[in-house]
C-alpha positions as CSV (number, residue, x, y, z in Angstrom):
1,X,67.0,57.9,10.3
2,X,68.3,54.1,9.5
3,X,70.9,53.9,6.9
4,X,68.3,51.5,5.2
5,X,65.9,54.5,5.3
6,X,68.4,56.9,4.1
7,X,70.0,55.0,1.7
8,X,70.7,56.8,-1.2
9,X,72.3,60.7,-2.0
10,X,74.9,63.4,-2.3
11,X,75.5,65.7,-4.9
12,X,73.7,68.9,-4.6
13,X,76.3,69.1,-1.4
14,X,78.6,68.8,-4.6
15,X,77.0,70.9,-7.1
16,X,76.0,73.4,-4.4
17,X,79.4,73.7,-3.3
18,X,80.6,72.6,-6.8
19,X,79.8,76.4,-7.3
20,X,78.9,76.8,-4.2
21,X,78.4,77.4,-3.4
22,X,79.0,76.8,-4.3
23,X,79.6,77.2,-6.2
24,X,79.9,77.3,-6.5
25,X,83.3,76.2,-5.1
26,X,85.8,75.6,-7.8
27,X,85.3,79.3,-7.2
28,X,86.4,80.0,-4.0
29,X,89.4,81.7,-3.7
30,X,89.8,84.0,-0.5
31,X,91.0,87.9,-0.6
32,X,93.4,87.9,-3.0
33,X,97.1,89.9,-3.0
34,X,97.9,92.5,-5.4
35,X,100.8,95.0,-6.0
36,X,100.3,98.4,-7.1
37,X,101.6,98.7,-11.1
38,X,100.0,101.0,-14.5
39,X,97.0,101.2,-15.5
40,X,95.9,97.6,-16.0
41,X,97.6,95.5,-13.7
42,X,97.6,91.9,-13.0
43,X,98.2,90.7,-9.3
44,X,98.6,87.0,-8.4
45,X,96.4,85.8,-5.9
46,X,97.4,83.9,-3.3
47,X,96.5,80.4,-2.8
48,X,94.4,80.7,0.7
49,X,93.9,84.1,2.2
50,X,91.2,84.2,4.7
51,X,88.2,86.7,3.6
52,X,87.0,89.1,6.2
53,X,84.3,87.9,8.5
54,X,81.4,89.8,8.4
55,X,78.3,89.9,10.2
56,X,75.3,88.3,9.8
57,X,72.0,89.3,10.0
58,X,69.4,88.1,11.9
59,X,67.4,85.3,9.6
60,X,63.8,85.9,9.5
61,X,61.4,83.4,10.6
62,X,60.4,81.1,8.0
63,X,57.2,81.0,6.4
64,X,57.2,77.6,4.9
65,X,58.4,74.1,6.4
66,X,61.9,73.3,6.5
67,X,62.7,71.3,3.7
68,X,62.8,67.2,5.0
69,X,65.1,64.3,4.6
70,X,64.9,62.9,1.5
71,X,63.6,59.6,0.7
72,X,65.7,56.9,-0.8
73,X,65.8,55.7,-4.1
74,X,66.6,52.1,-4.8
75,X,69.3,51.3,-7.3
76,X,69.3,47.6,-7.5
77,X,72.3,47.4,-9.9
78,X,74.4,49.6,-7.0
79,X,75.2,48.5,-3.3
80,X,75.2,50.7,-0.7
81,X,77.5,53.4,-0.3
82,X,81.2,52.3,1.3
83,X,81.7,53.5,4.8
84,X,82.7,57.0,5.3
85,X,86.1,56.2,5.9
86,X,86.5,54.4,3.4
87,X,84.6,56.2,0.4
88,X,87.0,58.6,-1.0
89,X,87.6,57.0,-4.3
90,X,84.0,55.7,-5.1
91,X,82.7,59.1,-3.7
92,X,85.7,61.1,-6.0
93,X,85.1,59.0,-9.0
94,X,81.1,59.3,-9.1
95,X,82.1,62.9,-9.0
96,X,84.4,63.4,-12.1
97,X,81.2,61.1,-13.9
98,X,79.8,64.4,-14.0
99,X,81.7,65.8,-17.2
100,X,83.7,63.7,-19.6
101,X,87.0,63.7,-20.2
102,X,88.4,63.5,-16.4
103,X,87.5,67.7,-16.9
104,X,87.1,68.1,-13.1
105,X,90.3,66.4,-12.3
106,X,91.6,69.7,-12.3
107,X,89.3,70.9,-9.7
108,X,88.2,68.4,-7.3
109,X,90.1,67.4,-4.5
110,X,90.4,63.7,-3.8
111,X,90.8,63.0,-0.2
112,X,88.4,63.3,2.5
113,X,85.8,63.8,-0.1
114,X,82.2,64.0,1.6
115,X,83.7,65.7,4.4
116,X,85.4,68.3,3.3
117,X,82.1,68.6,1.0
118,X,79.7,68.7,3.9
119,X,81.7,71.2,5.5
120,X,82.0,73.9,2.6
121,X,78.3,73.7,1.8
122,X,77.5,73.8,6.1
123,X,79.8,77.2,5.4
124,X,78.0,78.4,2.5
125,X,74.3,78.2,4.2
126,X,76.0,80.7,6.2
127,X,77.1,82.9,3.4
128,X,81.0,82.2,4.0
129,X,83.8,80.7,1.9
130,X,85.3,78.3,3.1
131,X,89.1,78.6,3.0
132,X,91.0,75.7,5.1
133,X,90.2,71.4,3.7
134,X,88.0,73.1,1.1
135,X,86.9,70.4,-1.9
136,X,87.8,72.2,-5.0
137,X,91.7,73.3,-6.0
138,X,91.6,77.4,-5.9
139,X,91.4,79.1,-9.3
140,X,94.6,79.5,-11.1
141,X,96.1,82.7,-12.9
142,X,95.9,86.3,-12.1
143,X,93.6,88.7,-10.7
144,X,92.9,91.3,-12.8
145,X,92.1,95.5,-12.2
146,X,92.6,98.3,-13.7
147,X,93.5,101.7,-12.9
148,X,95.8,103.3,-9.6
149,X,95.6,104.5,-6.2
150,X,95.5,107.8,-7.6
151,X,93.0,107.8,-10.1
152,X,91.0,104.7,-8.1
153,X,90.9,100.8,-9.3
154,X,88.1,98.7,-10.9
155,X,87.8,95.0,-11.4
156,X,88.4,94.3,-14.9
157,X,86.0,92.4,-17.2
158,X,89.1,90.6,-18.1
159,X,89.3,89.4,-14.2
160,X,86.0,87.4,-14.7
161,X,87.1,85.2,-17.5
162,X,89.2,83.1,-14.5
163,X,85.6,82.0,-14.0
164,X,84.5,81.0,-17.2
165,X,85.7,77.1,-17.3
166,X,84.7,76.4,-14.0
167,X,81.3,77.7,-14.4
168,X,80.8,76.1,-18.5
169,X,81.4,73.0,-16.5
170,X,78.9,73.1,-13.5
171,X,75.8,74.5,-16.0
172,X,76.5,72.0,-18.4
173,X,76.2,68.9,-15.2
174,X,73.5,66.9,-15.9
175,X,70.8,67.9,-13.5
176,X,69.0,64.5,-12.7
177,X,72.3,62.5,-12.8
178,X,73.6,65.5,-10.0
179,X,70.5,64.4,-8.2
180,X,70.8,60.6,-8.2
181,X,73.9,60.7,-6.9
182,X,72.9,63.2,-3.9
183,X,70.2,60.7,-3.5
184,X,72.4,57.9,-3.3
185,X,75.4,59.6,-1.0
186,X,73.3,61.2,1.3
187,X,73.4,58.6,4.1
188,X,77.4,59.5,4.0
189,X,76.8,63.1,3.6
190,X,74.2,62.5,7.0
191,X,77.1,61.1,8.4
192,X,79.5,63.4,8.0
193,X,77.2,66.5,8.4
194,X,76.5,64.7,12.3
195,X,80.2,64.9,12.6
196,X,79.8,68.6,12.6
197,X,77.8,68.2,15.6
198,X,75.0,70.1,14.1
199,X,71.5,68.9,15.7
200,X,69.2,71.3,14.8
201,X,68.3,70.6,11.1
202,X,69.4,68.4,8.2
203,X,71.9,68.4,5.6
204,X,69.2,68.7,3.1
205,X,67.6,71.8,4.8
206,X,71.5,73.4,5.1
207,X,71.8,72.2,1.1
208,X,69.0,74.9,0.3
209,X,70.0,77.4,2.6
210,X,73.2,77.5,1.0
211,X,71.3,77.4,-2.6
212,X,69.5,80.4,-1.4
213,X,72.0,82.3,-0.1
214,X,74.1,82.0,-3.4
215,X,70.7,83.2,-5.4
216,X,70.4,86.0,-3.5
217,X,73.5,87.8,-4.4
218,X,72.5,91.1,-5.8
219,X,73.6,91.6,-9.2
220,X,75.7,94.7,-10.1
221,X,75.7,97.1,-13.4
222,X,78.6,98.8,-14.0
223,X,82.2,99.3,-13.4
224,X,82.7,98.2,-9.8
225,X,85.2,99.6,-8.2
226,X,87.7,98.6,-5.6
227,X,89.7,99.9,-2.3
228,X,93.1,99.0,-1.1
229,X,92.8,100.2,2.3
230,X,95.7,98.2,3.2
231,X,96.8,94.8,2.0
232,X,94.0,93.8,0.3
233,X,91.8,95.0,-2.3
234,X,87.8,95.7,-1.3
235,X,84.7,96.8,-3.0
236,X,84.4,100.6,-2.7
237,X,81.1,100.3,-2.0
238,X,80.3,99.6,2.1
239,X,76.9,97.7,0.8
240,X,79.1,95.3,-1.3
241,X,82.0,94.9,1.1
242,X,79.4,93.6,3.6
243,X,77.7,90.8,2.0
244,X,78.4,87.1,2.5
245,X,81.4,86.3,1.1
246,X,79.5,83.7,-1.5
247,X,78.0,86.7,-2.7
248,X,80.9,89.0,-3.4
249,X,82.5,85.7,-5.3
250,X,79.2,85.9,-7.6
251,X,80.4,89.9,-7.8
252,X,83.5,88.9,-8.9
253,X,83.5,86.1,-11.2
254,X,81.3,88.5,-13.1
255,X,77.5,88.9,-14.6
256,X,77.2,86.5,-17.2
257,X,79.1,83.7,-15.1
258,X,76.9,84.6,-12.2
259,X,73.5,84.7,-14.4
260,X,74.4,81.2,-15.4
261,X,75.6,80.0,-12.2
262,X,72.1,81.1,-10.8
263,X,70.3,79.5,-13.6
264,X,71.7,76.0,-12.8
265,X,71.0,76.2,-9.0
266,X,67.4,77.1,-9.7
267,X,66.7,74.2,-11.6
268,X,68.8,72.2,-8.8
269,X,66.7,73.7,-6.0
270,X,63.4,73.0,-8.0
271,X,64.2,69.2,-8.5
272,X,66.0,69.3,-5.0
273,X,62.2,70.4,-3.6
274,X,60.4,68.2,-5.4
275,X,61.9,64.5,-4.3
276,X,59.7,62.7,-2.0
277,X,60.8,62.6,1.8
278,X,61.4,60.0,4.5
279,X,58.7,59.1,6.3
280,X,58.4,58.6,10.1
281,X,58.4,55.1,11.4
């Protein structure tokens, strides 16, 4: 694929991750520390703690084509993007476009932009967080549960209102300006998703996949309570503790926040689906 052919893209890699998976992605947290106290206690939560790895299963053959590379889109009043090396501030600043008031400077991170990008939605096709050169700032404040290690611990409700201005943000993103601008990075995100060394599909089929794999966290009614085995809280339940970790995150940031979260990638993987794709010479 030429970089003329190419030439335009790069934010579902953002919005997927920008929950996402991402995305969710302001999100993404890792296990988090907590000491024992009363009956509702809050435990700060470390700044990177890796999550346990945990299996995967097999992926079933697919039934439908592989999503594509997607066609580009011609901007005449844009040039090209910059280099790779070289696009951290117009790739960083065409990101905080997405909400007014400079509201994801709080969030975004502002070096190595695509790439660090590319790498945590490559991650979250796969279900995992990423924890190490992630591209959103981890969620500030306290985790909250209730209860002991006598009587058993929950996750709060209170615990999923951490969420709450991260996730306003990314369902109020303008859908089609999200898309124009993955249209118009993806020849970097192409780039930087080579890199990787990946050969055997695109950034825009691993996009989806990591779409998907957010949308099908189950969702849980409830109180949903928690293990401390050791170290680290865990869900009680065995089926919980061994999903993806994108999916426990959508467990913990909570049912409304996930319901909306959900709603937004939906209507990104439906206009995501629909662009035209690059022809073959």
């Amino acid at each position: 694929m030429s970089e003329q052919q190419s030439r335009h893209g790069w934010i579902i890699g953002i919005i997927v991750v920008i929950v996402v998976a991402a995305a969710a992605y302001w999100l993404w947290t890792g296990e988090e520390k907590k000491k024992e106290v009363p009956p509702t206690k809050i435990i700060e939560e470390p700044q990177s703690t890796p999550e346990p790895e945990t299996l995967e299963q097999p992926q079933e053959q697919a039934t439908t084509p592989e999503p594509q590379e997607p066609a580009p889109v011609e901007e005449p009043s844009r040039e090209p993007p910059p280099p790779l090396n070289e696009s951290d501030k117009a790739a960083y600043d065409d990101l905080m476009s997405l909400a007014p008031d400079n509201a994801l400077s709080r969030w975004l991170v502002n070096d190595e932009v695509i790439r660090k990008w590319v790498a945590a939605v490559n991650s979250g096709a796969r279900g995992n967080l990423i924890h190490k050169h992630r591209p959103l700032k981890t969620i500030r404040g306290p985790i909250v549960v209730t209860g002991s290690s006598i009587e058993g611990y929950q996750l709060s409700p209170d615990n999923y209102r951490r969420y709450d201005k991260p996730v306003r943000l990314f369902a109020s993103m303008d859908t089609d300006t999200a898309v124009g601008l993955y249209q118009y990075w993806y020849p970097r995100l192409a780039q930087a998703y080579g890199e990787l060394g990946m050969r055997n599909k695109t950034f825009h089929q691993v996009v989806i996949e990591a779409i998907d794999k957010v949308l099908a966290a189950p969702e849980v009614e409830g109180p949903i309570k928690l293990v401390r085995p050791s170290v680290y809280f865990k869900f009680a339940d065995p089926k919980l503790e061994k999903l993806p970790g994108v999916q426990k995150l959508m467990i913990r940031m909570g049912p409304d926040n996930a319901a909306r979260v959900k709603e937004k990638l939906k209507e990104l993987k439906q206009k995501l689906e629909a662009m035209p794709v690059q022809q073959p010479e």
